[in-house]
VOGU-3710 file (C-alpha; in Angstrom, 3 decimals, decimal comma):
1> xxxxxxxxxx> -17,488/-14,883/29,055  -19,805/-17,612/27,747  -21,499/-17,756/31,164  -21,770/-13,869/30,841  -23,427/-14,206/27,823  -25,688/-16,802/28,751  -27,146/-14,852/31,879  -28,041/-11,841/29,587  -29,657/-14,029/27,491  -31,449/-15,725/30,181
11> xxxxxxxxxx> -32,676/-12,314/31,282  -33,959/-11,509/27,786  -36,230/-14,387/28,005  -34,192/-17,598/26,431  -34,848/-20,726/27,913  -32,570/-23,332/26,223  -29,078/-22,103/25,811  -26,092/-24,234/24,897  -23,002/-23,311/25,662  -19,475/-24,247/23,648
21> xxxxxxxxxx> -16,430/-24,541/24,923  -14,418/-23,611/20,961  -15,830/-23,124/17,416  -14,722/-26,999/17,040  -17,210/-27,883/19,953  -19,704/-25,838/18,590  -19,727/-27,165/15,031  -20,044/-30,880/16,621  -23,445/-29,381/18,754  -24,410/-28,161/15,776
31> xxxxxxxxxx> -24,578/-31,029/13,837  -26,676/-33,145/16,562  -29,037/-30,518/17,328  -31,175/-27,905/16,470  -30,867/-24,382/16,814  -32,304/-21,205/15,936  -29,118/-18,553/16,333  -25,930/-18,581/17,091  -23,675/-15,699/19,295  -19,717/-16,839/18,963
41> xxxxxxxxxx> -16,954/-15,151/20,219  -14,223/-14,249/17,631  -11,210/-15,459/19,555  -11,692/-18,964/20,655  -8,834/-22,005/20,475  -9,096/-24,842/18,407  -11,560/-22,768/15,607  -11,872/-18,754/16,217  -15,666/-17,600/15,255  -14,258/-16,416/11,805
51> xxxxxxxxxx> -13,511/-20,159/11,255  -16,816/-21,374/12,414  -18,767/-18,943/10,821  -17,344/-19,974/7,102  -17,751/-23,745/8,455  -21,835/-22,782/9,210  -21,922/-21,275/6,243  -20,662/-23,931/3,685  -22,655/-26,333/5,474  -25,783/-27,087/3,523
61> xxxxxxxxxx> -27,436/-27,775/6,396  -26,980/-24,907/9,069  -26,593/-22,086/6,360  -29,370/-20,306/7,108  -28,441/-20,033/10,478  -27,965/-16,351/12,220  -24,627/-15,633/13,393  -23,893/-13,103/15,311  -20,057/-12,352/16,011  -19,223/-10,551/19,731
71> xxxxxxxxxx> -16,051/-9,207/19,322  -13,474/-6,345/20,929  -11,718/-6,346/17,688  -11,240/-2,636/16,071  -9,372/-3,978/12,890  -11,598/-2,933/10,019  -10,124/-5,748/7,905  -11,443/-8,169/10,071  -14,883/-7,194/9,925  -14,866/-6,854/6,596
81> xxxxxxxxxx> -13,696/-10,267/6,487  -16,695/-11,394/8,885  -18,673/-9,610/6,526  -17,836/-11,155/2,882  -18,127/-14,720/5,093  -22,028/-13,672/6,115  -22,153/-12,812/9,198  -25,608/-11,336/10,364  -24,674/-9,227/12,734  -21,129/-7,901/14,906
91> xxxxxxxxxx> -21,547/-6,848/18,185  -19,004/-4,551/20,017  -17,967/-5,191/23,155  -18,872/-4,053/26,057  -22,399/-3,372/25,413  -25,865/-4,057/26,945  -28,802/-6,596/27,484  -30,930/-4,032/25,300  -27,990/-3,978/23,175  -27,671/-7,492/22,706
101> xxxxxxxxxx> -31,913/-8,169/22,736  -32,161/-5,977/19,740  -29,277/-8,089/17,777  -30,682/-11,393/18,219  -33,872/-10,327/17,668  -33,151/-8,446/14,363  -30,584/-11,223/12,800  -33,778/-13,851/13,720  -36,125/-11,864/11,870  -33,960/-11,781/8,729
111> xxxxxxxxxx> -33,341/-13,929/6,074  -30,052/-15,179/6,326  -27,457/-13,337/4,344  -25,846/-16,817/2,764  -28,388/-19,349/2,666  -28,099/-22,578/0,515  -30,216/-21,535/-1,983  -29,871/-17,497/-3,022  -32,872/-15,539/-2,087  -34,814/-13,576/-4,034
121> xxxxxxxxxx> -34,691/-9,999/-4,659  -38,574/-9,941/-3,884  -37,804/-11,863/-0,138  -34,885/-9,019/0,261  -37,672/-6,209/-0,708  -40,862/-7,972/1,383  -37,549/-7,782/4,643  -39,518/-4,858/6,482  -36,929/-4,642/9,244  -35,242/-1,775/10,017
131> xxxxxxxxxx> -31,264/-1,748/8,257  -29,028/-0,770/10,889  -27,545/1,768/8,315  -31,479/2,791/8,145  -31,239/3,302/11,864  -28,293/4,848/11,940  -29,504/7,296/9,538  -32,595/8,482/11,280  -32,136/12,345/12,653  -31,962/12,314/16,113
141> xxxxxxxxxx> -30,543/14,320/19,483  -26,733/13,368/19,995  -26,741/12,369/23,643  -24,080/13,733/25,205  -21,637/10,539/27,449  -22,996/10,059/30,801  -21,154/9,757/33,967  -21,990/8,799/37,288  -20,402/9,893/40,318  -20,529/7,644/43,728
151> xxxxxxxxxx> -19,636/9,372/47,177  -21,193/8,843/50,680  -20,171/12,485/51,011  -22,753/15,281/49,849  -20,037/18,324/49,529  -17,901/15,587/47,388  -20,676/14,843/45,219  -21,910/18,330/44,361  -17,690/19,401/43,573  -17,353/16,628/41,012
161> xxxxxxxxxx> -20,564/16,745/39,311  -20,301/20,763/38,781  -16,947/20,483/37,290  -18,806/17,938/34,801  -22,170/19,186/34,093  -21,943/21,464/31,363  -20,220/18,788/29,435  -21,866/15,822/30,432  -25,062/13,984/31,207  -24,205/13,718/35,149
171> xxxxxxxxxx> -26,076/11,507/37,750  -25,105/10,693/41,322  -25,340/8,156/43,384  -24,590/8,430/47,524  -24,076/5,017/48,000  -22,978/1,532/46,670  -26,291/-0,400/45,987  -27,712/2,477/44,904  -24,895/2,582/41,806  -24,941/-1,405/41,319
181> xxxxxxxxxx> -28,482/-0,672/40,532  -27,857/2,121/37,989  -25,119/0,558/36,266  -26,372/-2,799/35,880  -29,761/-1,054/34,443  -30,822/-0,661/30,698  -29,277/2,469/30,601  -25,642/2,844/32,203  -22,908/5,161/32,351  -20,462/5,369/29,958
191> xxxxxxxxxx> -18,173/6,185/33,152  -17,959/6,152/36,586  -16,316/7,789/39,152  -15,957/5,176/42,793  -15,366/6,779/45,913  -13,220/3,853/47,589  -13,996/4,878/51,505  -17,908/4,229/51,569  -19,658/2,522/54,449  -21,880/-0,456/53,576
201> xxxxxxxxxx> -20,580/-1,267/50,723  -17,151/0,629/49,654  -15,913/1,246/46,165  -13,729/-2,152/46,115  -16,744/-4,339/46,358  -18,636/-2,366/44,179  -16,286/-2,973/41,553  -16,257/-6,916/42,725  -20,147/-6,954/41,918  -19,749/-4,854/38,484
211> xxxxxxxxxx> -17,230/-7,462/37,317  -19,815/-10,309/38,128  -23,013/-8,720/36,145  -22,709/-9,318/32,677  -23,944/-5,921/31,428  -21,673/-4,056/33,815  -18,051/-5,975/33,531  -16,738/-4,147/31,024  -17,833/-0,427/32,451  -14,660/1,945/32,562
221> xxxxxxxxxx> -14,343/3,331/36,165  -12,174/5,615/38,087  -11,530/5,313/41,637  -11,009/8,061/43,901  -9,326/7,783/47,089  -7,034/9,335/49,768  -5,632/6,118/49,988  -2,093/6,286/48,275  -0,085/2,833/49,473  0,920/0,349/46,424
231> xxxxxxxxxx> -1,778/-2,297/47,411  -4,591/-0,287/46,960  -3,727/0,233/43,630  -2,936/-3,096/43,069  -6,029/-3,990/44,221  -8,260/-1,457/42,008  -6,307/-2,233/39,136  -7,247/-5,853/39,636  -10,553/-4,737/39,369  -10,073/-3,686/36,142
241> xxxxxxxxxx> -10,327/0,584/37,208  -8,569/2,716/33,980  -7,206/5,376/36,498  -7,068/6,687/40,224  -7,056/10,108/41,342  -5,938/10,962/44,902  -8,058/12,927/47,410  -7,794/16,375/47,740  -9,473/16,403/44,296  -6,832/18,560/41,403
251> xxxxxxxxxx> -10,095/19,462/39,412  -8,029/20,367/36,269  -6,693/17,217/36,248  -9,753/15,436/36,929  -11,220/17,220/33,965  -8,350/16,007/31,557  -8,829/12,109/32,443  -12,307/12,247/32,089  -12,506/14,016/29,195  -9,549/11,613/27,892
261> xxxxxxxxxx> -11,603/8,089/28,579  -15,343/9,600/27,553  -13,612/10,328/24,275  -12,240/6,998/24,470  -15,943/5,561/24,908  -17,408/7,724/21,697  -14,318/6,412/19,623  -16,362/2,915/20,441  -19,350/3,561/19,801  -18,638/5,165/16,588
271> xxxxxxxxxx> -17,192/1,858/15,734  -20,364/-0,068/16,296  -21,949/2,457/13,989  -19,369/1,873/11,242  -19,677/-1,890/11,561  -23,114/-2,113/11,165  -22,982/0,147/8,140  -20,254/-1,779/6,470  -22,775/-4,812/7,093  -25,606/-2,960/5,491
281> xxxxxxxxxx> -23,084/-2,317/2,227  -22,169/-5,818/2,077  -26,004/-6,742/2,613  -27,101/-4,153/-0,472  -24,082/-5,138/-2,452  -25,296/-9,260/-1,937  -28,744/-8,302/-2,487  -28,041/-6,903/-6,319  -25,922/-9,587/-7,703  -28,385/-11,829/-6,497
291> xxxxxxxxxx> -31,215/-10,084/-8,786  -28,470/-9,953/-11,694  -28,457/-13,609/-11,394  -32,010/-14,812/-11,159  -34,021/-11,808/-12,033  -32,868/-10,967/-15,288  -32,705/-14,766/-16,595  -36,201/-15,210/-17,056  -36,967/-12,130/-19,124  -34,110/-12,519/-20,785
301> xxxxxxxxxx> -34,781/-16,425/-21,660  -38,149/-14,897/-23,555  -36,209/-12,336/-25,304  -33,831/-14,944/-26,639  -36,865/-17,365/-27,557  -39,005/-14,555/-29,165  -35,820/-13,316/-31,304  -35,321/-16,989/-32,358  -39,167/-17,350/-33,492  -39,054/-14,482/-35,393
311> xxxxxxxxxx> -35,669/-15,733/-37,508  -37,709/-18,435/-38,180  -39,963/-16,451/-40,519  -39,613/-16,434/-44,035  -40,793/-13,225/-44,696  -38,483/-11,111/-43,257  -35,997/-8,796/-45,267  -32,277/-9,784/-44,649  -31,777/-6,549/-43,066  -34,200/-7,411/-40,317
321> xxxxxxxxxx> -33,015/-10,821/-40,262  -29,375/-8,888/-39,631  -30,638/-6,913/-36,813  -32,917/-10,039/-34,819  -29,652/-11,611/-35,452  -27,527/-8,503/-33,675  -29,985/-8,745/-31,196  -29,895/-12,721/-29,948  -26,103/-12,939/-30,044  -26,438/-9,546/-27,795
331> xxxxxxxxxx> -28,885/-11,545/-25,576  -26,936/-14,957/-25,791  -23,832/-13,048/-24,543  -25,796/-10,657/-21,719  -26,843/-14,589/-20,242  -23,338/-16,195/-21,065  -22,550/-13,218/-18,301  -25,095/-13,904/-15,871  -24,057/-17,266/-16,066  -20,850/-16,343/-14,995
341> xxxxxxxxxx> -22,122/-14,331/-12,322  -23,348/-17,613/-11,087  -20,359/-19,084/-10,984  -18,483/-16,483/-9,591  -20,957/-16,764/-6,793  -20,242/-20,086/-5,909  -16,310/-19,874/-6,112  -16,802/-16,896/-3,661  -18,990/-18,462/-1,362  -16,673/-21,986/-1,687
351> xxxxxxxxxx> -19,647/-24,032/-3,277  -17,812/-24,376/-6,895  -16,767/-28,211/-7,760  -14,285/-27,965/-11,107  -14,766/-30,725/-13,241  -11,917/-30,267/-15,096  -11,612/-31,139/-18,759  -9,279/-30,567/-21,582  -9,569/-26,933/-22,960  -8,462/-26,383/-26,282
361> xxxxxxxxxx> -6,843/-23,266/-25,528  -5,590/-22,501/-29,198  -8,475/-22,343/-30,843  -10,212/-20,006/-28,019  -7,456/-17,493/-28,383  -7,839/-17,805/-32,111  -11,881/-16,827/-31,927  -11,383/-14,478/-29,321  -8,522/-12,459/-30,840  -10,560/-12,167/-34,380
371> xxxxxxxxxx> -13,780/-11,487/-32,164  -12,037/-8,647/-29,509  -9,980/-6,990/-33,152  -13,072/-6,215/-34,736  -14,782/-5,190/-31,685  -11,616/-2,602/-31,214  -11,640/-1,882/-34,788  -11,591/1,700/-33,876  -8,193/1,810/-32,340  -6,196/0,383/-35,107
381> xxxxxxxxxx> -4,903/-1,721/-32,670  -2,140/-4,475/-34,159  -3,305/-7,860/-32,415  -0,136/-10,160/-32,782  -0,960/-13,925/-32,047  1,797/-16,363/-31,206  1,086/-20,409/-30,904  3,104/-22,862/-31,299  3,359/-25,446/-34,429  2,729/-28,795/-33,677
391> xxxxxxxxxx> 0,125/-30,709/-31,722  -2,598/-28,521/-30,063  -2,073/-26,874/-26,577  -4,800/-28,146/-24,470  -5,527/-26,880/-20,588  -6,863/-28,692/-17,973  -9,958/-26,624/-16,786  -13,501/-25,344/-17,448  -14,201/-23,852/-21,033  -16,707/-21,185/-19,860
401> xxxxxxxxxx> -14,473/-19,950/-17,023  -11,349/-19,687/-19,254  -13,163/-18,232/-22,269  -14,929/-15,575/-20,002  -11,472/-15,263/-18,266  -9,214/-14,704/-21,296  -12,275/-12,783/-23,208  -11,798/-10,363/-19,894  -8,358/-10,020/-19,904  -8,075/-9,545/-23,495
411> xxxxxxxxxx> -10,480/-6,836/-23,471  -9,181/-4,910/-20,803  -5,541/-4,908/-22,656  -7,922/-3,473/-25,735  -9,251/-0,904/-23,633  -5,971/0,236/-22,019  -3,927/0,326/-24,924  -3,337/3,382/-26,840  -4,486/3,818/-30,342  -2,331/2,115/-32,510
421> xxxxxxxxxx> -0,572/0,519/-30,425  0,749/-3,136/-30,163  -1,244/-5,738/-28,494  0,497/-9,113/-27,877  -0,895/-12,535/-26,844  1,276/-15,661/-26,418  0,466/-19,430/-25,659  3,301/-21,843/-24,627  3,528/-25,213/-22,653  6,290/-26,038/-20,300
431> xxxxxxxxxx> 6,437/-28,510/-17,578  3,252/-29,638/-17,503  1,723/-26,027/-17,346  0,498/-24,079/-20,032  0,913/-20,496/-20,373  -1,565/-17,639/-21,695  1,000/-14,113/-21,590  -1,031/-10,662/-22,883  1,690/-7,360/-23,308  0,040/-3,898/-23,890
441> xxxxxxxxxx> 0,817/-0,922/-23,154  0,615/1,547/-21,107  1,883/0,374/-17,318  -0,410/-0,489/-14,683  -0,331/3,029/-12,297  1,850/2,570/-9,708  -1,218/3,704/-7,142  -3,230/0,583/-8,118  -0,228/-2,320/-8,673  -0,679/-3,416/-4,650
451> xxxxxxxxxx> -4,611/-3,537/-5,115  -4,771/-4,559/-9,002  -6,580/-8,026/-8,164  -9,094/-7,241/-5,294  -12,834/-6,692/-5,316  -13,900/-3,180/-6,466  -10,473/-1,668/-7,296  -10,037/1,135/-10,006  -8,422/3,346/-11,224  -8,748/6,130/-14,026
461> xxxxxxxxxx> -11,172/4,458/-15,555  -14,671/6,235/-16,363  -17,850/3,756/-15,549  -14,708/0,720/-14,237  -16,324/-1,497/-11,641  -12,945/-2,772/-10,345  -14,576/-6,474/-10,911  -12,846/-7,359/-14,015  -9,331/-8,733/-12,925  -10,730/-9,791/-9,544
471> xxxxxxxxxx> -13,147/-12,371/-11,504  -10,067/-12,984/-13,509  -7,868/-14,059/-10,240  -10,603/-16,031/-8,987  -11,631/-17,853/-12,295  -8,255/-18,873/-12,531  -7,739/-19,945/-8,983  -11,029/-22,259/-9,465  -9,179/-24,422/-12,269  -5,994/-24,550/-9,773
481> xxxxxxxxxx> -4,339/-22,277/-11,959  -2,719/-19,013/-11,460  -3,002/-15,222/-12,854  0,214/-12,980/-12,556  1,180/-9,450/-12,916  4,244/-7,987/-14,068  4,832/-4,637/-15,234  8,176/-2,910/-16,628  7,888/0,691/-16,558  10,921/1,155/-18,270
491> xxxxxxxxxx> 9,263/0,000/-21,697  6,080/0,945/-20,245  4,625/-2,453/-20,351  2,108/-4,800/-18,628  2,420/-8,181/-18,926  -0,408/-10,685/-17,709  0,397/-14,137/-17,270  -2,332/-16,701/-17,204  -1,430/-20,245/-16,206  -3,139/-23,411/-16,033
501> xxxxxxxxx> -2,609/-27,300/-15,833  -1,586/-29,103/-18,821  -4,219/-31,348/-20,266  -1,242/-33,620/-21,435  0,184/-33,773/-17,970  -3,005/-35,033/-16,627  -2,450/-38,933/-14,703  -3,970/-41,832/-17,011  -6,323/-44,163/-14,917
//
């Protein structure tokens, strides 16, 4: 395959291609020398392209390298997996020099989706290209699959293409070189239909020579022959044919298979179209939270300064004093948050370091309790505090990401619990783990318990961005802690459990 791939590339006009025997031989070319885009197969020994693609990416180095993934895979879950690890581009097999000239060309001319440094949203607006998504969307004709038929014989040819060419785009072909030609042009069939019996050239060496060209080895043919012995068949099915149908022609049943495989061949290309939109989502999706995190800083940085100026004065009332000071803790928080973002950013793209410190845990729950009961005020909502007597709990972790983690947490129990209602948080060490457990009521929904920690899942809840306990899980996974879900329906409980390393159980030098 990687000398298929390097002959349509030649033919598109590269001149220096270097070819890789794994992803683990790749990554060691790529770290002598340069290059401008890489095409990797998914499913390679030693390191699969999903492997070398978030080893490329983590490098600080080769980054901003293109990647395009060629693939056969129709697992939605692994492209979107491709896709959260920055990929620039899937490609589908089979498909064609065009097909693959338009891919390298496109993921060359864009800025690369995970680069070192995030771009900026004005880079992402000045990217003129067309989206695939943008492409996809454009109104045009549906072409309708073509086929091509190949028979030496002109009574055969005009009996299979009439039984076709109300459905189909139909083209014949009386001879062998005359369909190499066609099918290893810019524009082949989606299927074709090999007389076997030809002179010249007869359908088993056409097939040979369609197995050789790299735009043509994957076409889906059908042979069609009065030959009926068991080596035949062996023979065609060696050459990778789908089906055979047997001379005199059963035109019902030629009708059926066709139909069956060109259907087949739309299912695929539909595919390619989803992929490339689920790319474009991921692209759009990048492209925002990367203008919530450096955008909005620098306004808001002036904001904060302009408020803190104006406290300064003397002359203010204490009622305006009250509301600039509403105002900066608003702004302080909104950039506490985009902070975060940042953070989040790097756990998810694997460039977080911890430097772990001891977290007095105690006094955060304290602060945030008081802060979250007034904010809640509302609800009448009976916070209940439990720590410990003695010396003070301490984790081993990151202030910000636990306060923003347990601020999260605690709000969403806030949120979910019914007016009134009891609202429990509980702090114990054991074992050289400390232990953060929130109880509220109602139960998590059954529909939402398997999905209650990924990206973007919600449920019931008006304006919910599904972020919240996804952060949550992955704050808490950057400390080398843990975040765990229980629920009893019976008393119609959820119970959070937030666990960390215990400052106290951290090694002396």
């Amino acid at each position: 395959m990687r000398k298929i791939n390097a002959a349509q590339l030649r033919t598109l006009g590269a001149s220096q291609i270097i070819l890789a025997n794994n992803g683990a031989d790749a990554l060691r070319i790529l770290t002598r020398q340069p290059v401008h885009v890489i095409l990797s197969d998914w499913n390679m020994p030693v390191m699969d392209g999903l492997e070398l693609l978030q080893t490329v990416r983590a490098h600080p180095r080769l980054a901003h390298l293109p990647f395009i993934m060629i693939t056969a895979e129709s697992d939605r879950a692994q492209i979107i997996q491709a896709a959260e690890a920055g990929v620039s581009d899937i490609l589908l097999k089979p498909y064609t020099n065009h097909e693959m000239g338009q891919r390298v060309s496109r993921a060359m001319q864009r800025l690369p989706r995970e680069p070192a440094t995030a771009r900026s949203a004005s880079a992402a607006s000045s990217d003129t290209s067309a989206s695939p998504a943008e492409q996809a969307a454009q109104p045009r004709a549906k072409q309708r699959p073509t086929l091509l038929v190949v028979d030496d014989v002109p009574d055969n040819l005009m009996l299979i293409s009439g039984l076709f060419q109300d459905e189909f785009r139909v083209r014949i072909a009386h001879n062998g070189q005359k369909a190499l030609t066609i099918c290893t042009s810019d524009n082949p069939p989606d299927l074709l239909l090999l007389d076997v019996m030809m002179p010249d050239m007869d359908g088993f060496q056409v097939a040979e020579e369609l197995r050789k060209h790299p735009t043509a080895c994957n076409l889906p043919l059908i042979f069609i022959t009065a030959m009926t012995d068991a080596e035949s068949r062996q023979k065609g099915l060696e050459l990778g044919a789908v089906d055979f149908v047997s001379k005199p022609i059963d035109p019902t049943l030629l009708q059926l298979r066709v139909r069956n495989l060109l259907r087949h061949v739309e299912l695929h290309k539909n595919l390619q179209t989803d992929y490339d939109n689920m790319l474009e989502l991921s692209r759009l999706r990048e492209d925002v939270e990367r203008i919530t995190r450096h955008d909005l800083k620098g306004p808001l940085a002036g904001i904060i300064g302009l408020v803190q100026n104006l406290t300064d004065e003397c002359t203010l009332k204490p009622q305006q004093a009250e509301m600039l000071h509403l105002v900066e803790e608003s702004s302080l928080q909104l950039m506490q948050m985009i902070n975060l973002s940042n953070e989040l950013y790097k756990i998810e793209t694997g460039r977080f370091l911890l430097d772990a410190k001891p977290v007095d845990l105690a006094h955060m729950l304290r602060r945030l309790v008081q802060i979250t009961g007034a904010a809640f005020a509302e609800k009448e909502l009976q916070l209940g505090l439990q720590i410990p007597q003695g010396s003070p709990i301490q984790g081993l972790g990151d202030a910000m990401l636990c306060y923003s983690l347990l601020q999260n947490l605690l709000k969403n129990a806030c949120e979910a619990a019914p007016p009134q209602s009891q609202v429990n948080v509980r702090l114990s060490q054991e074992n050289g783990l400390v232990q953060v457990c929130m109880e509220n009521q109602p139960a998590v929904p059954a529909e939402i318990r398997e999905r209650f920690f990924e990206k973007f899942a919600t449920y019931g809840k008006q304006g919910g961005t599904g972020l919240g306990t996804y952060s949550a899980k992955l704050l808490s996974e950057a400390q080398h802690g843990q975040l765990e879900l229980q629920v009893d329906d019976q008393l119609d409980q959820t119970r959070l459990t937030f666990i960390l390393p215990s400052a106290a159980a951290k090694p002396h030098d």
